[in-house]
C-alpha positions, 0 to 999 in steps of 0.5 A: 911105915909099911905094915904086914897084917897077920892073918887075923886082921883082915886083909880089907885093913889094907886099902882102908889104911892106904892114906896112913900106912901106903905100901901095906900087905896082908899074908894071905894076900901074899900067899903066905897063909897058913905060913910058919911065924919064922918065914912070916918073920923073915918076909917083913925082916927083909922087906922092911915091914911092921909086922900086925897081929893079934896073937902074941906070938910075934910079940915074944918072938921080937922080946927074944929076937929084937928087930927088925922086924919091929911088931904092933900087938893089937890087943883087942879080943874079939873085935870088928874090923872096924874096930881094928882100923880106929884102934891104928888111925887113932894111934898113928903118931904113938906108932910112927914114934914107936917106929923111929925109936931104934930101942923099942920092938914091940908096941902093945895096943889096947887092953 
């Protein structure tokens, strides 16, 4: 599973997860900061990502859309991170199922 990180969470998550998630990016690596959550979307969409974010935006819009792409809402406040990869470490199987559930579109993590 390749995950697109949001803006907010930093793009260091990117090498710090390599083992888990090989072949993830980050948005403002990309070049897409500052980007319209629809062009955001269509990048993952077409090619192939998990999209990551903290905001609820991605979250509603999969609930409207469906997927792909498929979204994790990381659901932690204001946090480190740190805190970011434990949170997607300690739930790597929750979400590899998540992601080879055809039905599913989103995944809430944390609170």
């Amino acid at each position: 599973m390749k995950l697109l990180l949001d803006e907010n969470p930093s793009d260091r998550l990117v090498a710090s997860l390599a083992d888990l998630y090989p072949g993830s990016e980050q948005i403002l690596t990309l070049g897409l900061g500052g980007a319209g959550d629809d062009v955001v979307w269509e990048y993952a969409r077409f090619h192939g990502f998990t999209i990551v974010s903290k905001d609820s935006d991605f979250f509603d819009r999969s609930v409207l859309t469906g997927a792909p792409p498929k979204v994790i809402w990381i659901r932690l406040g204001n946090c480190s991170t740190q805190e970011v990869e434990r949170m997607l470490r300690s739930k790597a199987l929750e979400m590899q199922g998540f992601f080879e559930d055809d039905h599913e579109t989103c995944l809430r993590l944390g609170r």
